[in-house]
LUMBA-907482 format. One record per atom (N, C-alpha, C, O): residue in one letter; chain; atom name; x, y, z. Coordinates in Angstrom, 2 decimals. Layout:
N
REC  r  c   a     east    north       up
REC  A  A  CA        X        Y        Z
...
***
This chain:
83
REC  r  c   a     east    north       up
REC  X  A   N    96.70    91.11   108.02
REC  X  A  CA    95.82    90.54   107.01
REC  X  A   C    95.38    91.62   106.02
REC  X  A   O    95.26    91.24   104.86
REC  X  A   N    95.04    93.31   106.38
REC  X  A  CA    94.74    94.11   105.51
REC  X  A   C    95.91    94.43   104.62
REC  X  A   O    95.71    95.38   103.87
REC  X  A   N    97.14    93.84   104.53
REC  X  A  CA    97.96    94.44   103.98
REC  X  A   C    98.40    93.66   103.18
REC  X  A   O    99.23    93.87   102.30
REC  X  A   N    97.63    92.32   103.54
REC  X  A  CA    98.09    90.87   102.53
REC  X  A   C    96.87    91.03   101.75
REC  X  A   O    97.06    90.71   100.58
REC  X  A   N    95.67    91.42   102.01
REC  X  A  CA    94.34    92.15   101.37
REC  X  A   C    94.42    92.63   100.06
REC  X  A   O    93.94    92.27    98.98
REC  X  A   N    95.31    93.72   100.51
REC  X  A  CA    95.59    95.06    99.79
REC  X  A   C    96.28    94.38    98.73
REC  X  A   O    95.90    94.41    97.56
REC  X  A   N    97.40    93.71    99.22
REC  X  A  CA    98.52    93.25    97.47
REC  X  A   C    97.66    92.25    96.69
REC  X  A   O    97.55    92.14    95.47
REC  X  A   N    97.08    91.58    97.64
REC  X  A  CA    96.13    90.07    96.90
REC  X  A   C    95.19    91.01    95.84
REC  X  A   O    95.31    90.67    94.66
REC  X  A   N    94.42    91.94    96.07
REC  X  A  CA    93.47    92.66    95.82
REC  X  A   C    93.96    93.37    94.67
REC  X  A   O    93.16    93.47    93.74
REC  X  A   N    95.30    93.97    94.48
REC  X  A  CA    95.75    94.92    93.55
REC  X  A   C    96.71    93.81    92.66
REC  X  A   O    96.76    94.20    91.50
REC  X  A   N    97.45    92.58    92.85
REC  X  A  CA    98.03    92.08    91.95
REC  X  A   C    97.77    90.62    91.97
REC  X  A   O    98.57    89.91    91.36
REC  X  A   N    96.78    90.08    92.59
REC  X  A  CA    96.06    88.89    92.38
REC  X  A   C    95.96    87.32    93.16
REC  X  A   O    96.68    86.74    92.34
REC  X  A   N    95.70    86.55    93.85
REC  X  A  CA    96.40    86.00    94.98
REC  X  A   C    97.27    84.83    94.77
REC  X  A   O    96.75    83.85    94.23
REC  X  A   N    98.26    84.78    95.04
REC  X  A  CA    99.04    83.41    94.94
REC  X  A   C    98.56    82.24    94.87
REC  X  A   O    97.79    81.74    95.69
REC  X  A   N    98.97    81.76    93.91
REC  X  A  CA    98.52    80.24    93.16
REC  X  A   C    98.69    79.10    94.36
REC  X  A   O    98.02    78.09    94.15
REC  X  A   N    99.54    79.10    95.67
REC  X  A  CA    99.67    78.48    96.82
REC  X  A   C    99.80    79.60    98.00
REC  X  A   O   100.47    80.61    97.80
REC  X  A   N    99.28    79.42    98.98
REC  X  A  CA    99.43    80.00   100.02
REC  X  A   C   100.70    79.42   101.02
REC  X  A   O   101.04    78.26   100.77
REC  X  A   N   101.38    80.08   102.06
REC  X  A  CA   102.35    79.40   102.47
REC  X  A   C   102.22    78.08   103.67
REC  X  A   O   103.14    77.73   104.42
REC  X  A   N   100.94    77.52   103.62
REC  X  A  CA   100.71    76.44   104.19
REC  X  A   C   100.04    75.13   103.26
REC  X  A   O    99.57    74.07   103.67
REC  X  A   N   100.29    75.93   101.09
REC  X  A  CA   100.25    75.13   100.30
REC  X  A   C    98.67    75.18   100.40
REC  X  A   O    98.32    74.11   100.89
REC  X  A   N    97.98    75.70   100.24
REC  X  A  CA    96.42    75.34   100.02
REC  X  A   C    96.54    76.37    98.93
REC  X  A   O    97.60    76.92    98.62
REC  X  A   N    95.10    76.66    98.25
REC  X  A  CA    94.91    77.20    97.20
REC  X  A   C    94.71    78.23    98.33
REC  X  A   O    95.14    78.14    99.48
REC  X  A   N    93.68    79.69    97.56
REC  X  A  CA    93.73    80.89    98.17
REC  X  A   C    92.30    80.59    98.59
REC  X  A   O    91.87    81.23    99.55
REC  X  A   N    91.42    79.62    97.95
REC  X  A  CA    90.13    79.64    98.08
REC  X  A   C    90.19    78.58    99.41
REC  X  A   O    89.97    78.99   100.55
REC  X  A   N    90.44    77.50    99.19
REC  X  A  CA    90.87    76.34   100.40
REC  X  A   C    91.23    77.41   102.07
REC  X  A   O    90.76    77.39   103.20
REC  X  A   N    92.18    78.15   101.46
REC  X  A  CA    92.48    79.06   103.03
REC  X  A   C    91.81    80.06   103.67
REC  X  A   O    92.13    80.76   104.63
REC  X  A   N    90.37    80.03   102.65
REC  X  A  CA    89.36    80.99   103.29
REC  X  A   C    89.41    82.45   102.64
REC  X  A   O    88.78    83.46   102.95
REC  X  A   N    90.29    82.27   101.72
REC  X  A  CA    90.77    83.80   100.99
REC  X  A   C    89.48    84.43    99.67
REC  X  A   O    89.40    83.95    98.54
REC  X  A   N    88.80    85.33   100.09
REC  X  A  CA    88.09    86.22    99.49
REC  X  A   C    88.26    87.10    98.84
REC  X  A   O    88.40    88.19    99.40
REC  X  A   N    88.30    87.04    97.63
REC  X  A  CA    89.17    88.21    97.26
REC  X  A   C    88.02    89.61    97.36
REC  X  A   O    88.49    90.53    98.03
REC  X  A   N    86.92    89.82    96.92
REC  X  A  CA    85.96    90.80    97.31
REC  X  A   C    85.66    91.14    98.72
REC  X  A   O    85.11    92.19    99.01
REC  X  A   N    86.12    90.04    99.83
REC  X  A  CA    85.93    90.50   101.00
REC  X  A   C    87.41    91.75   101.50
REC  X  A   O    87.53    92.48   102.48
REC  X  A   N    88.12    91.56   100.55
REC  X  A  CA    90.21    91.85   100.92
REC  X  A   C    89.21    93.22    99.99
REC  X  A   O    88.56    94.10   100.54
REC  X  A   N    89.28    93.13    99.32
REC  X  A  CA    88.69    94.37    98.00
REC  X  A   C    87.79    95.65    99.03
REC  X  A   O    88.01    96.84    99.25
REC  X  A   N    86.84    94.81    99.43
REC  X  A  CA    86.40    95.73   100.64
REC  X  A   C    86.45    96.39   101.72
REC  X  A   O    85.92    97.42   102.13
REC  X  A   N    87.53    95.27   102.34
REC  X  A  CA    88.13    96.06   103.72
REC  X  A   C    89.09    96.87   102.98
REC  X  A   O    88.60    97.99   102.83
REC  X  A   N    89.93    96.80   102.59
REC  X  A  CA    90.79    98.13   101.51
REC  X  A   C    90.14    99.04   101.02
REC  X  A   O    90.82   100.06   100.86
REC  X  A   N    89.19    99.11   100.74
REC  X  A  CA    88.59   100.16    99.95
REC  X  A   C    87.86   101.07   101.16
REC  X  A   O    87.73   102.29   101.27
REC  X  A   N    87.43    99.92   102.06
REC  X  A  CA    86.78   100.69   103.48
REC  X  A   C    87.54   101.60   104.11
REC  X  A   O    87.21   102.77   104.31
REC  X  A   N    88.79   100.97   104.51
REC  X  A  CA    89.81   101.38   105.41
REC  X  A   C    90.00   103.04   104.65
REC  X  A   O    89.83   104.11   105.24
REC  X  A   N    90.35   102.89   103.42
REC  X  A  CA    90.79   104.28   102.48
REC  X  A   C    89.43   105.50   102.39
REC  X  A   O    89.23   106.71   102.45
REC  X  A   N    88.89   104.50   102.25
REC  X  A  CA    87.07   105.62   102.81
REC  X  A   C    87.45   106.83   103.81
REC  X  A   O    87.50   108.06   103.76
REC  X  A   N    87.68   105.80   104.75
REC  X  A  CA    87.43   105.91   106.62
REC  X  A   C    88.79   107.11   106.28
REC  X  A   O    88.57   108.30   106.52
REC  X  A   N    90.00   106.72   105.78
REC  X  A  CA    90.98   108.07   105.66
REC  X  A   C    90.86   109.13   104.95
REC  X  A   O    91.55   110.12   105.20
REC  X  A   N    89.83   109.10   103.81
REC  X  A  CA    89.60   110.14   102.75
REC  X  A   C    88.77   111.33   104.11
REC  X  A   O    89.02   112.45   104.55
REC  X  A   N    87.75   110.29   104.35
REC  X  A  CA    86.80   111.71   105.25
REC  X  A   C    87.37   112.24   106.16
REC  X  A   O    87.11   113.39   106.51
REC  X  A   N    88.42   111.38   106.80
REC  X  A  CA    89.62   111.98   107.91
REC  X  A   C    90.22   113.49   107.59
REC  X  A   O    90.31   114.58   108.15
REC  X  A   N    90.53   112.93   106.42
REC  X  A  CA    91.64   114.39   105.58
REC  X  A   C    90.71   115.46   105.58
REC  X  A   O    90.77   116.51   106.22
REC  X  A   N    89.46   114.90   104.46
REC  X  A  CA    88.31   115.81   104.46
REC  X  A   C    87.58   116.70   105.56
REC  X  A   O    86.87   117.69   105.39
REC  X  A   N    87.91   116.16   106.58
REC  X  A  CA    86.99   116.75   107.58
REC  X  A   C    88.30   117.91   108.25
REC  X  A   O    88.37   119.14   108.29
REC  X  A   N    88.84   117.27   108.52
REC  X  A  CA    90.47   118.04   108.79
REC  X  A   C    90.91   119.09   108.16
REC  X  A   O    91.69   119.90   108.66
REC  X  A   N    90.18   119.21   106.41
REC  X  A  CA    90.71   120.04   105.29
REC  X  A   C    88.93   121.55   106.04
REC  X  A   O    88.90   122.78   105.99
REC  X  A   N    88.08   120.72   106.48
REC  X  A  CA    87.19   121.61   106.68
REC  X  A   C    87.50   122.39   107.96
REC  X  A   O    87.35   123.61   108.08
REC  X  A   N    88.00   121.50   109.00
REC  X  A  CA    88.65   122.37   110.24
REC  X  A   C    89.55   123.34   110.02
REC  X  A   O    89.53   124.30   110.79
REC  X  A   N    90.60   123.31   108.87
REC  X  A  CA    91.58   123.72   108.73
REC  X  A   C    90.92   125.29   107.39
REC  X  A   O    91.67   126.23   107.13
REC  X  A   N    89.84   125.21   106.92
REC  X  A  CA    89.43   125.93   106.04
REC  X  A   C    88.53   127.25   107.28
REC  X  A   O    88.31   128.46   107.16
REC  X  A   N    88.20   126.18   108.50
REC  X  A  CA    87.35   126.84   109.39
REC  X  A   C    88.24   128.06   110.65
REC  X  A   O    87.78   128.91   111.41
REC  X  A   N    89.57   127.62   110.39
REC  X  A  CA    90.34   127.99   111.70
REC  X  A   C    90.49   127.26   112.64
REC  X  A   O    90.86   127.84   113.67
REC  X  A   N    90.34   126.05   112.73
REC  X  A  CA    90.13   125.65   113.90
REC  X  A   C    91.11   124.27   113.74
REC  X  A   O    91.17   123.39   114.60
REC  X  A   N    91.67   124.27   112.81
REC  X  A  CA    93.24   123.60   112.50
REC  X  A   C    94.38   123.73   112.20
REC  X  A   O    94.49   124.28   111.10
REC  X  A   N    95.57   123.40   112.81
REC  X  A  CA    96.85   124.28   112.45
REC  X  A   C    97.39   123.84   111.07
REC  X  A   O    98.20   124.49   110.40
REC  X  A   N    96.58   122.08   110.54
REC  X  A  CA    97.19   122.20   109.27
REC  X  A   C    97.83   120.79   109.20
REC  X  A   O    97.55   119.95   108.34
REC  X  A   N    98.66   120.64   110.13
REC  X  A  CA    99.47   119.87   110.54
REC  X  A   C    98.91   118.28   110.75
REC  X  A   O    99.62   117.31   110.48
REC  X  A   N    97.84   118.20   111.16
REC  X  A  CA    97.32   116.98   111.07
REC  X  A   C    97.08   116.58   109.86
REC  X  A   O    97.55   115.48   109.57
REC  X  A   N    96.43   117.18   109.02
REC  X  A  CA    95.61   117.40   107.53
REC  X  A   C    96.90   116.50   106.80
REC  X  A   O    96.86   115.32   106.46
REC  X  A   N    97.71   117.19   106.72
REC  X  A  CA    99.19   116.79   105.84
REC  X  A   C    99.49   115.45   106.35
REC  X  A   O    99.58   114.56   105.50
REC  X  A   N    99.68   115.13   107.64
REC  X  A  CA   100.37   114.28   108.05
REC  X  A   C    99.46   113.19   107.97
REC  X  A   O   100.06   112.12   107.88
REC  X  A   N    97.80   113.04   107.99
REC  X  A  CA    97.15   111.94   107.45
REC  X  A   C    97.41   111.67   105.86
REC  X  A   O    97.72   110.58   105.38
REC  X  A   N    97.23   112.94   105.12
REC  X  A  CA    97.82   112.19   103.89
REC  X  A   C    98.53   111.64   103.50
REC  X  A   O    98.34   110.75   102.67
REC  X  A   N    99.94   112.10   104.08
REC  X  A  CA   101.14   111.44   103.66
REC  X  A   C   101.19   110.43   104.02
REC  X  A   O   101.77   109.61   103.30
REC  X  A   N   100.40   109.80   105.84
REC  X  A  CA   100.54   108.67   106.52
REC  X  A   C    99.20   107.63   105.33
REC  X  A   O    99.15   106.40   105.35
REC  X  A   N    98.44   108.36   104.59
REC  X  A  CA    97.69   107.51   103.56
REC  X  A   C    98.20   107.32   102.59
REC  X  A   O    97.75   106.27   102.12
REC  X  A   N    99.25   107.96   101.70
REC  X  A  CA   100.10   107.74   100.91
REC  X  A   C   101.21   106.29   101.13
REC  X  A   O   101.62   105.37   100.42
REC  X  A   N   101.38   106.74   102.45
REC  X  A  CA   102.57   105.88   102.62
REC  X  A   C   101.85   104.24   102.49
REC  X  A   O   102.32   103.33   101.81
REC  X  A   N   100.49   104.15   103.38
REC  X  A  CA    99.70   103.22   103.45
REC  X  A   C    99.51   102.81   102.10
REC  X  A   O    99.28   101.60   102.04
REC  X  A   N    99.52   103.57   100.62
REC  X  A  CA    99.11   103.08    99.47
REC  X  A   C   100.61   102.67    98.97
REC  X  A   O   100.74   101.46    98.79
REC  X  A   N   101.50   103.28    98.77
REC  X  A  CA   102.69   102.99    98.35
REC  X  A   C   103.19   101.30    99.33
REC  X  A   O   103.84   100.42    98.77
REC  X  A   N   102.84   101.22   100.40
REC  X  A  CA   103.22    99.96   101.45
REC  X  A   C   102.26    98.70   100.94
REC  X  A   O   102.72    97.62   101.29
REC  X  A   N   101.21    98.64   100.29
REC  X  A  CA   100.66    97.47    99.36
REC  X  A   C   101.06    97.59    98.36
REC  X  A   O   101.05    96.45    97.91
REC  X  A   N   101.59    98.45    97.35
REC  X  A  CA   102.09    97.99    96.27
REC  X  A   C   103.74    97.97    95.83
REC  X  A   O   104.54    98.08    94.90
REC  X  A   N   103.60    97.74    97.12
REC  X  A  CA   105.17    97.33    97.19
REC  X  A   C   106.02    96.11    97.83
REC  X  A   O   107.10    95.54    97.63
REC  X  A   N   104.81    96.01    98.82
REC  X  A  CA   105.31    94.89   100.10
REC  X  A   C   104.00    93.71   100.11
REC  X  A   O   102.81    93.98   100.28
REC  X  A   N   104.75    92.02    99.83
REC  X  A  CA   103.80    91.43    99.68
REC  X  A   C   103.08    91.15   100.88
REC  X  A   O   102.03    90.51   100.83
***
């Protein structure tokens, strides 16, 4: 559902849903989809962030730091690509 969120949210929601109701009829929010997306990306920014402070502190090899971003990248590139 966060990933049907994410595209609804960034390119607008389908005029029928695939059980033919409107988007509003199927319970579809678009500020509620707007929020959990924006939450979820929060929750990964401070991830990196805090990781970028371990890693500034010594006390990270680095390796995590990178690999959340890219795994948040990939997460942003995967809604605007995949409906």
């Amino acid at each position: 559902m966060a990933l049907k969120c994410a595209y609804w949210s960034l390119f607008g929601a389908p005029a029928l849903s695939t059980n033919h109701q409107s988007p509003e009829e199927s319970g579809f929010v678009e500020d509620d989809c707007e929020d959990e997306v924006l939450d979820h990306l929060l929750e990964r920014i401070e991830e990196v962030e805090a990781r970028q402070k371990r890693l500034r502190r010594g006390e990270d090899d680095g390796k995590l730091a990178l690999g959340s971003m890219v795994s948040c990248h990939g997460e942003l590139t995967k809604t605007t690509r995949q409906p």
